[in-house]
DOLOMI-315240 format. One line per field, with one value per residue (C-alpha): residue number from 1; residue in one letter; x, y, z. Coordinates in Angstrom, 2 decimals, m for minus. Example, Ala and Ser with C-alpha at 12.3 -4.5 7.8 and 13.67 -1.06 7.14 Angstrom:
<recs>
num <- c(1 2)
residu <- c(A S)
xx <- c(12.30 13.67)
yy <- c(m4.50 m1.06)
zz <- c(7.80 7.14)
</recs>
This chain:
<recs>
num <- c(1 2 3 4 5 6 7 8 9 10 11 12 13 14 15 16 17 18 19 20 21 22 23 24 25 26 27 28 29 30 31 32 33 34 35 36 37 38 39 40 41 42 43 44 45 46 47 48 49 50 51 52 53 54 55 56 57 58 59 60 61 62 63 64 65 66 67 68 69 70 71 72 73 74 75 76 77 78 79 80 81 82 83 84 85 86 87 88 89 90 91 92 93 94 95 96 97 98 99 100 101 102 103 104 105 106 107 108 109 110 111 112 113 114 115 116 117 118 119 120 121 122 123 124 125 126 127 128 129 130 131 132 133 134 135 136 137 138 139 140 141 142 143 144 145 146 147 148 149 150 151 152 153 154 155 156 157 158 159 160 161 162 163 164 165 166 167 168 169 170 171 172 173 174 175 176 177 178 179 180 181 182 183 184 185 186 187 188 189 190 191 192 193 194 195 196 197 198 199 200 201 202 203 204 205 206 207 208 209 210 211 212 213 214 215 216 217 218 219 220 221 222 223 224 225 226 227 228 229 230 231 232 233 234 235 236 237 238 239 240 241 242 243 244 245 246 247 248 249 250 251 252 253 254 255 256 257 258 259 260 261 262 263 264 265 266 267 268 269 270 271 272 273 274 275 276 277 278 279 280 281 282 283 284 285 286 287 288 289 290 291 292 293 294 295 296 297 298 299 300 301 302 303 304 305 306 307 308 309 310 311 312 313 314 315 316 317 318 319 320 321 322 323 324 325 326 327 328 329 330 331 332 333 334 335 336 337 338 339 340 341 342 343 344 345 346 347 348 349 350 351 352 353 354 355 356 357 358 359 360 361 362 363 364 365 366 367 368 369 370 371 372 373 374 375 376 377 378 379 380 381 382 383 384 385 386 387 388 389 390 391 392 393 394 395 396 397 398 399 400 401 402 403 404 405 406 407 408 409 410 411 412 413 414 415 416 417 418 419 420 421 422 423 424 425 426 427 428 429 430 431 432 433 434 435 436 437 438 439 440 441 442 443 444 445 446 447 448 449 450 451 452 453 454)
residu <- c(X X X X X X X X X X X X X X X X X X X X X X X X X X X X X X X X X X X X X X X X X X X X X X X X X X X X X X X X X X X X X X X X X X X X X X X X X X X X X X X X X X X X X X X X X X X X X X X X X X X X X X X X X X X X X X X X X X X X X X X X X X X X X X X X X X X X X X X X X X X X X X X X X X X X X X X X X X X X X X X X X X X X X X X X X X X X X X X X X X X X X X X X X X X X X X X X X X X X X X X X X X X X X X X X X X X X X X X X X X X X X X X X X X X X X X X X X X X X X X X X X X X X X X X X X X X X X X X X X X X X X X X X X X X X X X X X X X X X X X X X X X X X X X X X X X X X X X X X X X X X X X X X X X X X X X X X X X X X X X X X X X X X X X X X X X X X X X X X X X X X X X X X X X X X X X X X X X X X X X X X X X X X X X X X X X X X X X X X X X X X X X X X X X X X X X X X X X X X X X X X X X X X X X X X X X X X X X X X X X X X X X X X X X X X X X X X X X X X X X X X X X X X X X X X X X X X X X)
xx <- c(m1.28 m4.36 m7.01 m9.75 m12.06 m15.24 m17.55 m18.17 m19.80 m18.54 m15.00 m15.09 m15.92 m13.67 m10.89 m11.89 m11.86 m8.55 m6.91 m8.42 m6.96 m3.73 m3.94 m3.98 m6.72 m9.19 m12.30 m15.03 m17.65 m20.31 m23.92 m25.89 m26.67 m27.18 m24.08 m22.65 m24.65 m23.19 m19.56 m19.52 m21.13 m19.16 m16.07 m13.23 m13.54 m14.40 m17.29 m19.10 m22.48 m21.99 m20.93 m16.82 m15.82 m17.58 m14.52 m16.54 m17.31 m13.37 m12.49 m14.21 m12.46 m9.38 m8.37 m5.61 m3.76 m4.05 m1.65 m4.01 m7.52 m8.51 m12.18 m14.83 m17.52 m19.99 m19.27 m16.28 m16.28 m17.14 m13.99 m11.55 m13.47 m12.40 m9.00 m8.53 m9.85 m8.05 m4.76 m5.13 m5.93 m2.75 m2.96 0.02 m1.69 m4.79 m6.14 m9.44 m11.86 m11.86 m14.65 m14.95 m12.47 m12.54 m11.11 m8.66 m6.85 m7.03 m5.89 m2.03 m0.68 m3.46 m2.49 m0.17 m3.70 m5.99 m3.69 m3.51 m1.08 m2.84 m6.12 m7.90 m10.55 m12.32 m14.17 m10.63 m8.83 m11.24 m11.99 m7.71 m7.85 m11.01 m8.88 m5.50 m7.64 m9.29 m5.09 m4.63 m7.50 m6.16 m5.65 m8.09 m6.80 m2.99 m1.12 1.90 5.37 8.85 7.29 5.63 8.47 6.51 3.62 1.39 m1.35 m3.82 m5.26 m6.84 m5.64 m8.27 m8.16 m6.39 m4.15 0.12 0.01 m2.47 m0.95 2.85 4.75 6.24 10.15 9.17 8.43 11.92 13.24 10.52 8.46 11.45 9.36 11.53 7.93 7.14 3.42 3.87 0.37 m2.09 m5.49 m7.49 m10.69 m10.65 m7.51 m3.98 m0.91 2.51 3.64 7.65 9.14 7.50 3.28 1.79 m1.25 m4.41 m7.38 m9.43 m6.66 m6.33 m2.55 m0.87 2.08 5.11 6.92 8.94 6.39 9.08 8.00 3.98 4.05 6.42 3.97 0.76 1.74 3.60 0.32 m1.52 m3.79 m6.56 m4.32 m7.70 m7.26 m9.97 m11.59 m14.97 m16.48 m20.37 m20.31 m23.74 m24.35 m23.11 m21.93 m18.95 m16.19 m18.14 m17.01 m13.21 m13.10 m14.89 m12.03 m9.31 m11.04 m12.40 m8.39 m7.16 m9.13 m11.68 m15.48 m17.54 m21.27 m22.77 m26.00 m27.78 m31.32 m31.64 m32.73 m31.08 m27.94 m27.82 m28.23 m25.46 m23.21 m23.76 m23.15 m19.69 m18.53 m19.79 m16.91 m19.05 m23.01 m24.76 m27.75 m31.03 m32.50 m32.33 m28.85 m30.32 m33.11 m32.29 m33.69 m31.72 m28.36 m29.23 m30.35 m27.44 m24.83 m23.86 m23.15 m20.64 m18.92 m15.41 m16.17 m18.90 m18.34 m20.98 m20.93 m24.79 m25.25 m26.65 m24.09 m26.62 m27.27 m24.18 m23.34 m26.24 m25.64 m21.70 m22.51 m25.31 m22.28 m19.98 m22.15 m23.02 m19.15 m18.28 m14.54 m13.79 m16.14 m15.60 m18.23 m17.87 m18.56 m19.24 m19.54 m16.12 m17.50 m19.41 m16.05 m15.46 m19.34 m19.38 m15.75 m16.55 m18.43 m16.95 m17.73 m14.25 m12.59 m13.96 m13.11 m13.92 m13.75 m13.73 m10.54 m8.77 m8.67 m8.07 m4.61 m3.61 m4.58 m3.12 m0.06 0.98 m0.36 1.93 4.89 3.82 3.81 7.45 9.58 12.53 9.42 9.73 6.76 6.43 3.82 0.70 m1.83 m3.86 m4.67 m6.83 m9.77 m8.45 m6.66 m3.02 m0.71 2.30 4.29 7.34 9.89 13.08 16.44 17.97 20.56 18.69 18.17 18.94 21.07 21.67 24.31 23.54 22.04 19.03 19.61 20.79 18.21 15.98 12.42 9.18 6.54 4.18 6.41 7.65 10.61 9.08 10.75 14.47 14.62 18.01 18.97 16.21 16.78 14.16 15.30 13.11 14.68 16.64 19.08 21.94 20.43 21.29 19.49 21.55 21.31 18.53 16.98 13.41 12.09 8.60 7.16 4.10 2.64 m0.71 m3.06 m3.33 0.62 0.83 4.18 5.26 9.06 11.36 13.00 10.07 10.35 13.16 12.55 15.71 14.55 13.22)
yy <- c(2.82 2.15 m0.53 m1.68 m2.99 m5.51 m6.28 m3.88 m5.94 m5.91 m7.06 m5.01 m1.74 m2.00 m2.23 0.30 2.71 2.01 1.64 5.11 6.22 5.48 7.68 4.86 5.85 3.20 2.36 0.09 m1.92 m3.58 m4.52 m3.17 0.18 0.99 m0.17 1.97 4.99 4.17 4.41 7.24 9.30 8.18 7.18 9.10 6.67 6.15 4.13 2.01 0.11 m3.09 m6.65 m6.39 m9.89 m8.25 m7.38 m4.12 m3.35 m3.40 m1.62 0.94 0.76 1.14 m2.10 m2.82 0.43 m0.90 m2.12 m4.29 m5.93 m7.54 m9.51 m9.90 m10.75 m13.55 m15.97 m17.68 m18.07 m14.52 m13.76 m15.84 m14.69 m10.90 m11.49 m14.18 m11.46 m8.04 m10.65 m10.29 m6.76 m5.73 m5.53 m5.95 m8.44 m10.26 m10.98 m13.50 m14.16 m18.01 m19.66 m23.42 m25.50 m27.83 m24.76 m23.73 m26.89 m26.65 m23.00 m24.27 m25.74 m23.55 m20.15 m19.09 m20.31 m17.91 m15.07 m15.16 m13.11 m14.16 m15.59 m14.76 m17.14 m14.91 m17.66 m19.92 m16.89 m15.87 m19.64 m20.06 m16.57 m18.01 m20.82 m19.06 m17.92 m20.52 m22.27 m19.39 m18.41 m16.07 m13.60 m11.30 m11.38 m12.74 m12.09 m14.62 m13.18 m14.60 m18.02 m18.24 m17.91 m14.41 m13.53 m10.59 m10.40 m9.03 m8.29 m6.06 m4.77 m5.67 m4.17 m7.02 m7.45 m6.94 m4.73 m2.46 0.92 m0.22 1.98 m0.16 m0.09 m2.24 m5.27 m6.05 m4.87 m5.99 m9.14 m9.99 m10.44 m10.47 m8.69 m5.43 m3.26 m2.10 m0.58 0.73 1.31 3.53 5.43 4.56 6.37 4.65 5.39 4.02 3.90 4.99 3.29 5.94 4.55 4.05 1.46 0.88 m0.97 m0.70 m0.92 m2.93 m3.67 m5.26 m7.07 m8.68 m11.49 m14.40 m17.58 m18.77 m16.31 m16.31 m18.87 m17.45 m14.16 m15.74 m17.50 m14.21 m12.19 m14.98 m14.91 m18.35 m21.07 m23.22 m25.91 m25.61 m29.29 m28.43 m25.73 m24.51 m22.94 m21.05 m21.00 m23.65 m21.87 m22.11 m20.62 m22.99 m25.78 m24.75 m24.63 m27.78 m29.21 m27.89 m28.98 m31.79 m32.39 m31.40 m33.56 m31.07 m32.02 m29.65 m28.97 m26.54 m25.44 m24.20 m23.65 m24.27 m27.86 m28.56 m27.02 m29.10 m32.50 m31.34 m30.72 m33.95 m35.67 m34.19 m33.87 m37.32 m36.52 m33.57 m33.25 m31.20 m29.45 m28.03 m25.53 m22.01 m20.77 m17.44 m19.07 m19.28 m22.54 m24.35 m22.75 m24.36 m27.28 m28.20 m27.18 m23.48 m24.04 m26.89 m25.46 m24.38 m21.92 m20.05 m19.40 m17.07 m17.30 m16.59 m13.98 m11.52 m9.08 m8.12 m11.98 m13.06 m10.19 m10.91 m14.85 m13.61 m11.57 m14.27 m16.74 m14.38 m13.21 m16.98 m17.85 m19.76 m19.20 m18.06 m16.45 m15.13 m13.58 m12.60 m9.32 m8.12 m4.49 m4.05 m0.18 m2.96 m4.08 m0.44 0.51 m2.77 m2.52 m1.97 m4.94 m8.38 m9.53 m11.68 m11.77 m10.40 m11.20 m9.38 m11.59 m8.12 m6.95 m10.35 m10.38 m6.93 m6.84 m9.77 m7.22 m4.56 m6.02 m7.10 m3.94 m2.45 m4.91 m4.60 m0.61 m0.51 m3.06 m2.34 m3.12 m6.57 m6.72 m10.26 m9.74 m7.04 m7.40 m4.57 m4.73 m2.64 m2.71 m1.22 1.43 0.70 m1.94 m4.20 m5.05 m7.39 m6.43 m7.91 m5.56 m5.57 m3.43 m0.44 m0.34 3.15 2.65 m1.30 m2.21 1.39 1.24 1.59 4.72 6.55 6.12 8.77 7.64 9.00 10.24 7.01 4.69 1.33 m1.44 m4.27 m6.67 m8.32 m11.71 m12.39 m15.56 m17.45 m15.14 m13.00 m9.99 m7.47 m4.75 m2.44 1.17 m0.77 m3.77 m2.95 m4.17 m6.25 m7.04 m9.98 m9.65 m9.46 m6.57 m6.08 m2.57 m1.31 2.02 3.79 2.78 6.23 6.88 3.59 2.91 0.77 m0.23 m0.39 3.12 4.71 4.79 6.95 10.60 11.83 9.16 11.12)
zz <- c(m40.29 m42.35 m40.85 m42.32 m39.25 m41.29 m38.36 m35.89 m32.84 m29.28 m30.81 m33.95 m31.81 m29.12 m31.60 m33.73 m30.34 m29.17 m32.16 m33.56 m29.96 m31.01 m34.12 m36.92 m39.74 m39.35 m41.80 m40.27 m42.51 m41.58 m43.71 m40.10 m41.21 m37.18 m36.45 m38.78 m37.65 m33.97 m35.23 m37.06 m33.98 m30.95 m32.95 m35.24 m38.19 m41.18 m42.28 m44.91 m44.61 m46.92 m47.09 m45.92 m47.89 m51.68 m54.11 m54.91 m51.11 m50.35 m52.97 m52.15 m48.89 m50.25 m48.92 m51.20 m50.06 m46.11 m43.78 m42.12 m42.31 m39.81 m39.98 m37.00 m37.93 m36.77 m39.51 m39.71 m43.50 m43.93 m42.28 m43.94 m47.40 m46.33 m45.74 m49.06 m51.19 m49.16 m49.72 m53.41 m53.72 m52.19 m48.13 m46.33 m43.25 m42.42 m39.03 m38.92 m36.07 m36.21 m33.60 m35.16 m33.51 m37.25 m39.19 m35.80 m36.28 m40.09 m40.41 m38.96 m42.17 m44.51 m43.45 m46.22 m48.83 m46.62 m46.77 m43.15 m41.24 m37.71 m36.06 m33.51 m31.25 m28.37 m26.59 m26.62 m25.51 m22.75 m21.60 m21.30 m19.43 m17.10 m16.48 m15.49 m12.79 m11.42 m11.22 m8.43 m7.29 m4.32 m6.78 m8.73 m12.04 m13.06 m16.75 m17.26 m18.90 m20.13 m20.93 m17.90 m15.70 m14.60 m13.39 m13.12 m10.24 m8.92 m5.44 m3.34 0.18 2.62 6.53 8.07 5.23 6.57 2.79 4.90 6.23 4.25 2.44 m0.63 0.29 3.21 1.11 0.74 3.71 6.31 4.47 2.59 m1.00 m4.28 m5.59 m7.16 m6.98 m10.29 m10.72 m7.77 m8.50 m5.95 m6.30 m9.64 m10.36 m11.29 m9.90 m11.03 m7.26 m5.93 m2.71 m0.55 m1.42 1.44 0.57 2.32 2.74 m0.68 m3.02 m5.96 m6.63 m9.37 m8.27 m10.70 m9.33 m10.08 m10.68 m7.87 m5.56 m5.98 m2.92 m0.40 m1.15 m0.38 2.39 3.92 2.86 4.06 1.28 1.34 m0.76 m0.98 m4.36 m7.12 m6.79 m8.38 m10.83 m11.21 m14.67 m15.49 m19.23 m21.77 m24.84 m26.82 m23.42 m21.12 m23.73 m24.67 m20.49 m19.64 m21.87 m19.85 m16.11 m17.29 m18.56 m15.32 m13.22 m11.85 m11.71 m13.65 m13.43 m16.22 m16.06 m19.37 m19.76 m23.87 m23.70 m27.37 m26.47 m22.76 m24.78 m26.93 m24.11 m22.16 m25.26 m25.83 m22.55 m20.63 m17.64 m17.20 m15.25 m17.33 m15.64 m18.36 m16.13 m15.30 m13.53 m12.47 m10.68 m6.49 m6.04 m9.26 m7.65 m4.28 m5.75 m7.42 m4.77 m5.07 m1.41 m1.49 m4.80 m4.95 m7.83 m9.94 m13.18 m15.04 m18.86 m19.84 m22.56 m20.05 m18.22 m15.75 m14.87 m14.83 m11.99 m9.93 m10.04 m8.89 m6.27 m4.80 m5.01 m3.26 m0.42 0.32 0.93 m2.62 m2.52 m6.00 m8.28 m12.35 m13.85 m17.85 m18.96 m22.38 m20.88 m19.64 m17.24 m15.12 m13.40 m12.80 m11.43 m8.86 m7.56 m4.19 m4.06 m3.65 m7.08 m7.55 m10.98 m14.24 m17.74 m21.02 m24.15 m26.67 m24.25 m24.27 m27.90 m28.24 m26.37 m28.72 m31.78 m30.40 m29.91 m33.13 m34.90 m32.66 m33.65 m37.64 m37.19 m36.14 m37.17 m33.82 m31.75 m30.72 m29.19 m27.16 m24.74 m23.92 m21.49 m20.39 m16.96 m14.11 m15.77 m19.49 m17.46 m17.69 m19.94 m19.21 m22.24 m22.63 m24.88 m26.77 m25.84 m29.13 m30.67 m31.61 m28.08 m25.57 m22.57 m22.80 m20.03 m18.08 m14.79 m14.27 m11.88 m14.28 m17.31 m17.43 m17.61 m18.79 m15.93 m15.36 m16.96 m14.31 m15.32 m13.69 m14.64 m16.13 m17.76 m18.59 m19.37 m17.83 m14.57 m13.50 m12.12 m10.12 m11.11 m8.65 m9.17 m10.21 m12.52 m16.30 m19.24 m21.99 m24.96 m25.65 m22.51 m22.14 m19.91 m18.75 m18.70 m16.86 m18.32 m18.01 m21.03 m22.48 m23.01 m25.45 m26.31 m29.43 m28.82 m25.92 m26.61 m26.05 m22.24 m22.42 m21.60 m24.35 m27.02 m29.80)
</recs>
């Protein structure tokens, strides 16, 4: 396919690598000239210095001829200029960055007049992802499926854990878990594990299970079950807003702490459920001033990767249960896991597995595409897919598909049951069936897991 990428920040980039990864012919554009520079020396794309919404600008791009645009830049308008004016030269879809909540809940019922084929809001994406977490906070990092009736999680085997030392037939057969480790990630290597993986302590596992299920496993695993009452949130921009809306909805005190004085008054005046602290979070004495101790959770939004780790890691070594700390530089995760540093986020990779996905659905129409998350870090990717007719081997068992190396069934939804998938489980017609692959074998449809598909 051919992309135009205008804005190439954190988002912008990160798309314009994985996408170019995935062989599509990509153009960034961008009025930084240094930005520019940056992209055409570490990345395979083509690129233009110049304003992306200017009728001559995408033109020169070629933009009429694409199959996509999609807009991230800073400025909302901007955005929804590019895509009103790459609309009317000719290109297929549009996909805007939106940030203002006013134009989110315009955009609904004005889509068709923007020549929108899809919007995209990082800080309400990342805030809902934040907040996913902080519902079960035993686990590192969890990724819902089939309408939330499954869930993705993950944990990491620690000494005393009953995972420790277990080969993975014998969580059926010995702890009795309807479960699957679907993804294993050790010395920062992946493995897409068979019955005979023997785990131990250190590993991070990703484990697929019905939402039914997710408490029988704690309690077997007898993983801490403690209830989110209270959050400390360190920084007040725009994700410490969209998720002071949904604790403040669900009953749970907040406290944000955010050292621009402007920005604090701003904050306490929209959010009076909320205390709202004008000081600075990174400072020792303000965290143990306000309560760091007696918190159930530390949330670290600043703009400052290196802060909001530090500010984690403090929280973690004094004993606050649950910690999230947001990363815009998604190799920190990788660099500090072997310390306890809790669950990370990445707002440029939240966004970009929404992206991803439906430039993956748009570039092959069989692909019926529901669901992509990518998970360990960037490393691997579970997609959910629609069976449909075009489908290989539908109502074969599963024993006797032939799959490609790395490639995991995880999961069967069929009619509303949720089947962990064993040798002689089949996959029908209009089910939906989750599959967990590493991130650099990308597949775009359902057929592509078979090792005879051509």
């Amino acid at each position: 396919m051919k992309i135009v990428i205008v804005g190439c920040g954190k988002v912008g980039y990160a798309l314009a690598a994985q996408l170019s990864a995935e062989n599509h012919d990509i153009t960034v554009v961008d009025n930084n000239s240094r930005v520019i520079e940056k992209a055409q020396e570490t990345l395979d794309v083509m690129s233009m210095s110049g304003n992306g919404a200017a009728l001559a600008i995408q033109q020169e791009a070629r933009v009429g001829e694409a199959d996509l645009l999609i807009a991230t830049t800073s400025s909302d308008e901007l955005n929804l200029l590019c895509c009103i004016v790459a609309k009317r030269l000719g290109c297929r879809h549009t996909i805007s960055r939106v940030r203002n909540t006013d134009y989110m809940n315009q955009l609904t019922f004005m889509r068709d007049d923007f020549g929108l084929s899809m919007t995209v809001n990082p800080e309400y994406a990342t805030a809902r992802t934040i907040w996913r977490f902080l519902q079960f906070p035993s686990f590192l990092k969890i990724d819902s499926f089939a309408k939330g009736r499954v869930e993705l999680v993950e944990l990491k085997i620690t000494e005393n854990s009953v995972l420790n030392g277990k080969s993975l037939d014998k969580l059926s057969t010995e702890l009795h878990l309807k479960v699957l480790v679907c993804v294993v990630e050790r010395d920062n290597r992946i493995f897409i594990p068979k019955g005979d993986f023997v785990l131990r302590e250190g590993d991070k596992i990703n484990v697929t299970a019905p939402r039914s299920e997710l408490t029988k496993m704690i309690k077997t695993l007898g993983i801490s079950t403690q209830k989110i009452r209270n959050v400390m949130v360190v920084g007040g921009g725009r994700i410490a807003e969209y998720l002071a809306e949904e604790l403040i909805r669900s009953g749970v005190d907040v406290k944000i702490i955010e050292r621009d004085r402007e920005r604090s008054i701003e904050l306490a005046s929209r959010y009076p459920e909320a205390l709202i602290i004008n000081d600075d979070g990174s400072i020792h004495d303000v965290l143990m001033a306000e309560g760091i101790r007696e918190t159930d959770a530390v949330v670290t939004l600043t703009g400052i990767d290196e802060q909001n780790l530090v500010i984690s890691l403090y929280a973690g070594h004094i004993g606050v249960p649950k910690t999230i700390t947001k990363l815009n530089r998604s190799e920190y995760s990788e660099l500090f896991s072997d310390r306890e540093l809790g669950s990370t986020v990445c707002p440029k990779e939240v966004i970009a597995s929404e992206i991803i996905r439906y430039v993956r659905s748009i570039d092959n129409s069989d692909a019926s595409i529901i669901t992509l998350h990518r998970i360990v870090d960037g490393k691997a990717e579970a997609i959910e897919f629609i069976a449909n007719a075009q489908t290989t081997g539908l109502d074969i068992p599963l024993k006797d598909l032939k799959l490609k190396k790395n490639i995991l069934i995880a999961c069967i939804n069929h009619d509303g049951k949720i089947i962990i998938p064993r040798g002689m489980d089949r996959i029908s017609y209009g089910d939906t069936v989750i599959i967990v692959t590493a991130a650099d074998e990308p597949i775009s449809e359902l057929n592509d897991i078979f090792e005879d598909n051509n």
